[in-house]
N, C-alpha and C positions, 0 to 999 in steps of 0.2 A: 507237818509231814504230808496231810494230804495234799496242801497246796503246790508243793514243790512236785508231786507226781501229776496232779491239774496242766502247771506247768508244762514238765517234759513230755507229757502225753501231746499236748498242742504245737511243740517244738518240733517231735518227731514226725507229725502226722504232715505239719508244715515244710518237712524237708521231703518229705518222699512225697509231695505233692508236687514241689519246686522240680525234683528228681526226674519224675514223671511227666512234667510239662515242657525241660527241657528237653527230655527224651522226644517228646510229640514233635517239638520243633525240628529237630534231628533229621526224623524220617518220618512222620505225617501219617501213621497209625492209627487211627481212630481208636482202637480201644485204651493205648497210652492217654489221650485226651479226655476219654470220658471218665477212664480211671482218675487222673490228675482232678480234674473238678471234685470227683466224688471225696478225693482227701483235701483239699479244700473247704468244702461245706464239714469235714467230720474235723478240721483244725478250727472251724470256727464253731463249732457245738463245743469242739472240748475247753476252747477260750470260754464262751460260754458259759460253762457250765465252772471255770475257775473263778469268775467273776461273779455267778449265782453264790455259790456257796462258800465261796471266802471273801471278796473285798467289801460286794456293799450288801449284799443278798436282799434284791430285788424277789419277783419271781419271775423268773425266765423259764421256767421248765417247759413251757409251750413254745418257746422262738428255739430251744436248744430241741426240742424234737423235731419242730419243722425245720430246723436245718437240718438234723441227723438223716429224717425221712426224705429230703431235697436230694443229697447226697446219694442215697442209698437208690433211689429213683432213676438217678440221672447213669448211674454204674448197672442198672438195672435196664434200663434204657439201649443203653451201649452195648449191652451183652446181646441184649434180643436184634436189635440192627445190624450186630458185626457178623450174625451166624447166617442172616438170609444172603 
């Protein structure tokens, strides 16, 4: 059960990143772009973190934060840039 929501956590997160980076392409917004990465790095924490804790359980919990914080950074980033 958890790993089927591991799963579609990473699915979702993957498609509104997709979502989001064709939107950038679109019309060329920068905060669609920064947004798009930031789901990005949080599609590849939550693969991560399905792959920590169900298939071979390694210890990732250090590479699943520093993507989570990579992500959170880079939309953190974006925000402070797009307001000057």
């Amino acid at each position: 059960m958890n790993a089927a929501l591991y799963v579609l956590t990473s699915i979702t997160m993957l498609l509104c990143a997709i979502l989001l980076l064709r939107g950038w392409s679109r019309v060329r917004r920068k905060m669609l772009l920064w947004s798009g990465l930031c789901f990005v790095l949080l599609s590849v924490a939550s693969l991560l973190k399905f792959i920590d804790l169900s298939i071979y359980k390694p210890d990732l919990y250090t590479w699943r934060l520093a993507a989570t914080a990579l992500g959170l950074a880079l939309l953190l980033y974006g925000l402070i840039w797009e307001s000057q």
